[in-house]
C-alpha positions as CSV (number, residue, x, y, z in Angstrom):
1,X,-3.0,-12.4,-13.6
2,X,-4.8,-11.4,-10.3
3,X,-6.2,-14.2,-8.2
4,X,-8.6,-14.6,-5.5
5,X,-10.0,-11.8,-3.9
6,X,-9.3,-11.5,-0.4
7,X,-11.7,-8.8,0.5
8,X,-14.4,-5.8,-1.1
9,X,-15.2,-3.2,0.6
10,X,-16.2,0.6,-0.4
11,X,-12.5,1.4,0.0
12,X,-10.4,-1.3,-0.5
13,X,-9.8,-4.1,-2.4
14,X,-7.5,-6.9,-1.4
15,X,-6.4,-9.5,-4.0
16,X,-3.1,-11.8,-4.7
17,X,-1.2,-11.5,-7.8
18,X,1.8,-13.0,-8.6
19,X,2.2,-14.1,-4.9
20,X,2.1,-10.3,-3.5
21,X,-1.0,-9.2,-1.5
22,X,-2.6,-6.0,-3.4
23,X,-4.1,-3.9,-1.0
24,X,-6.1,-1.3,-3.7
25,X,-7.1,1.9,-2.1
26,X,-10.3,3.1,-3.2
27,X,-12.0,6.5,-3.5
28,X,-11.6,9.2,-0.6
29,X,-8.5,8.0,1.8
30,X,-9.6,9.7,4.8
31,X,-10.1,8.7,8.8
32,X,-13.5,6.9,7.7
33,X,-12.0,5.2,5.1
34,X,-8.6,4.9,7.4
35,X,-11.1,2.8,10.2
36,X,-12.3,0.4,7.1
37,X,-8.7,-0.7,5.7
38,X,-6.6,-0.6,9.0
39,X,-8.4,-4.3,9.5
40,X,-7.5,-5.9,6.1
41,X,-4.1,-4.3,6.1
42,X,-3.0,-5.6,9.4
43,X,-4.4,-8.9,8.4
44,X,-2.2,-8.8,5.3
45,X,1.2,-7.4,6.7
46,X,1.1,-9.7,10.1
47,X,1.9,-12.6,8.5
48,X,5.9,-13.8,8.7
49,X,7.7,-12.4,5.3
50,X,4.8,-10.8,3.6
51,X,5.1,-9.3,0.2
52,X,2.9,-6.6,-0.3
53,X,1.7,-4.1,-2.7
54,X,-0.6,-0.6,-1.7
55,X,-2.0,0.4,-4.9
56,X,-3.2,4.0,-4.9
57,X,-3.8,4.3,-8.6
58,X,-8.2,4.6,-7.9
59,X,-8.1,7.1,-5.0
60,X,-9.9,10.7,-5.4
61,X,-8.6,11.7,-2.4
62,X,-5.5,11.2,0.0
63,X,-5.0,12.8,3.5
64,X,-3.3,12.6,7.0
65,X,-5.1,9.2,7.5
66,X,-3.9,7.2,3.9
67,X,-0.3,8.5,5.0
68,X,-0.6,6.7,8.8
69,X,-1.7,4.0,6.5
70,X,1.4,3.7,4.6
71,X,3.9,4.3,7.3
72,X,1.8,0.9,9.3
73,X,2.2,-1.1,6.3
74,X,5.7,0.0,6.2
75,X,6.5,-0.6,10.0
76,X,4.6,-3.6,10.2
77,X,6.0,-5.4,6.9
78,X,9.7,-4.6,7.8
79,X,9.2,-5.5,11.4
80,X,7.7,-9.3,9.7
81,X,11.1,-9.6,7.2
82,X,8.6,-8.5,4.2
83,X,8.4,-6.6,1.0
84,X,6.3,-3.5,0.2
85,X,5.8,-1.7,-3.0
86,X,3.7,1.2,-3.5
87,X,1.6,2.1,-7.1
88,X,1.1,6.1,-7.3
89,X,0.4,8.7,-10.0
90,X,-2.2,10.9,-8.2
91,X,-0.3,13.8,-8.4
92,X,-1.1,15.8,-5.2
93,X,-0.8,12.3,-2.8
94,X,2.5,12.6,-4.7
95,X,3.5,16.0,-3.1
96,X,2.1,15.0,0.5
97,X,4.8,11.6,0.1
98,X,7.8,14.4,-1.1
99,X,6.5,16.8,1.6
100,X,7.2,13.9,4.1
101,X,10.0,12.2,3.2
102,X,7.8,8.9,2.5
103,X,9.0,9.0,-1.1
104,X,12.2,8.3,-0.2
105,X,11.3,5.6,2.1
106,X,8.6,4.0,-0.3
107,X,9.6,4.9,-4.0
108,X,6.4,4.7,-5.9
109,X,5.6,3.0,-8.9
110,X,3.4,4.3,-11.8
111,X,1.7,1.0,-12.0
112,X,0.8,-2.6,-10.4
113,X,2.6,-3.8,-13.2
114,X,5.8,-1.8,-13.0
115,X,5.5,-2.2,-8.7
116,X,5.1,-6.2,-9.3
117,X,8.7,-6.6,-11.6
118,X,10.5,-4.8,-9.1
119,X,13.3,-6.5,-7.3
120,X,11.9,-7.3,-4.2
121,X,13.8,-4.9,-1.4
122,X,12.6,-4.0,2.5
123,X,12.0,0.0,1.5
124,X,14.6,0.9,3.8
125,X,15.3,0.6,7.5
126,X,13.1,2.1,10.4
C-alpha cells in the first residue's frame, strides 16, 4: 500500500511503498521533463543504501533524456550501496533499453507490483 507522497509535479511522482522510493515518470520523458525530475531523483538516490523503484508504466514518451535518467539513478544508487528496480511495458522505451544494453543492466519489470517482490540485487556493477 503506497504511502506518503514525497513530491507532484507534471512529470513525476515520488511516493514510498513498502519502504522503496517510487519515482513515477509521467507523460513526455524528454530534456524539459529531464530538468524537472533530475532534482527529486538525486534527492531520492543520495541518501546511504537507497532502495528505489523508476516506474515508467504512465509515460507517452521516452527519449535520450529519460535514458540519462536511468543510467544517474543507476550510477548514483550503486555508488550509495542501494537497490534499483525499474517498471516498463511501453514497448518502444523497451527497444531504446535493448538498443543500449540498459536491459541488461536494469531488467525491467511489467509492474510496481512485480518490481516491489523482487529480490533486492545492485543491477550489476559499473
Amino acid at each position: 500500500m503506497p504511502e506518503e507522497i514525497a513530491a507532484d509535479t507534471p512529470h513525476l511522482r515520488v511516493h514510498r511503498d513498502r519502504g522503496y522510493t517510487v519515482l513515477e515518470f509521467r507523460g513526455e520523458i524528454d530534456i524539459v521533463a529531464a530538468t524537472e525530475i533530475v532534482p527529486h531523483l538525486d534527492d531520492a538516490t543520495g541518501p546511504p543504501a537507497p532502495r528505489i523503484v523508476i516506474d515508467l508504466s504512465r509515460i507517452e514518451f521516452f527519449d535520450c533524456s529519460g535514458l540519462r535518467l536511468l543510467y544517474r539513478a543507476r550510477h548514483r544508487v550503486l555508488d550509495h550501496g542501494g537497490h534499483l528496480h525499474l517498471v516498463c511495458t511501453h514497448r518502444l522505451t523497451l527497444r531504446i533499453l535493448r538498443a543500449t544494453g540498459m536491459y541488461r543492466l536494469l531488467p525491467p519489470a511489467a509492474t510496481l507490483e512485480a518490481a516491489l517482490e523482487q529480490p533486492e540485487a545492485a543491477s550489476g556493477t559499473l
